[in-house]
N, C-alpha and C positions, 0 to 999 in steps of 0.2 A: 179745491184750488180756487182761488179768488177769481173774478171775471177780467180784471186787467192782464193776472197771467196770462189767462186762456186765452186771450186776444194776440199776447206775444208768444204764443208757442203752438206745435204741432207735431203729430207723433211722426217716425220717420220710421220704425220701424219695429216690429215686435217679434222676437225669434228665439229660442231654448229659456223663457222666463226672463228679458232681456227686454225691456223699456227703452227706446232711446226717442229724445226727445229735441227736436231744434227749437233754441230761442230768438228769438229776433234782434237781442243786442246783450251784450256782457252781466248787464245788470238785471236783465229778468232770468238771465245763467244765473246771475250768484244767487236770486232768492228760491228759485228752484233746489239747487243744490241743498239749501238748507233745508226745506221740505223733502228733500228725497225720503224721509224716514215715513213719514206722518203719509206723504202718499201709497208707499209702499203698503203699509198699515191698511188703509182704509178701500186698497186694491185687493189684497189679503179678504177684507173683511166681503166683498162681492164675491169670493169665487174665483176672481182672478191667480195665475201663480205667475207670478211675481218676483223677484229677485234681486235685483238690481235695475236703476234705473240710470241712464246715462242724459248727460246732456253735451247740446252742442251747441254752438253758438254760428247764427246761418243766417247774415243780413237777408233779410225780406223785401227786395227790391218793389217799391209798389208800381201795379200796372203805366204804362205810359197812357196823360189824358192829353188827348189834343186840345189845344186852348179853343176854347168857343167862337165861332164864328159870327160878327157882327151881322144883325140884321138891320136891313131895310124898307122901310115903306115908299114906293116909288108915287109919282105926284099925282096921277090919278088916285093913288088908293088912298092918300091924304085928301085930295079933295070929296071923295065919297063919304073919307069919315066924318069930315067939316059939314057937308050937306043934311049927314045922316045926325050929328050930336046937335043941329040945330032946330029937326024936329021934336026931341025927347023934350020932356018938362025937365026942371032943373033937378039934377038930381049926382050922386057921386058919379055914375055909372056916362053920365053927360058932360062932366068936370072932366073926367079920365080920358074920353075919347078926344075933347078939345084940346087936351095936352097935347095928345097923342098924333093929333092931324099939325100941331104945329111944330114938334119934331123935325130936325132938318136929318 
């Protein structure tokens, strides 16, 4: 099975030679479907007994991401980095923190 499938699919269950398989939207169902044979075959070919494979179609709701939390530098810690990038020699690592201390 190619690695796009695999990403859109996962087994749900396996019971009296019975595959069944959720895809994550209609269209990695239909090309599933059409490999049922060529799977079957090459599950065959491991060992596996095998029979029929079923699909199902089971949106994959992704995890909930909380949006990222804005950070801050409060004025002390901008003036320390100001203090602190005007002792380095010039350098990126000196450019960076200057930025960084003038950030509002």
């Amino acid at each position: 099975m190619p690695a796009s499938l695999k990403r859109g699919c996962r087994v749900i269950r396996l019971e009296q030679q019975t595959l069944t398989l959720a895809a994550d939207n209609g269209a990695i169902a239909a090309k599933l479907r059409q490999m049922t044979d060529e799977m079957i075959s090459g599950l065959v070919d491991t060992g596996c007994e095998i029979t029929l494979i079923q699909i199902q179609v089971q949106v994959h709701a992704p995890p909930y991401i909380p949006p990222p939390v804005p950070r801050t530098l409060s004025e002390t810690g901008k003036n320390h980095l100001a203090q602190f990038s005007k002792n380095l020699s010039d350098s990126p690592l000196k450019s960076a923190l200057s930025r960084l201390a003038k950030k509002t």
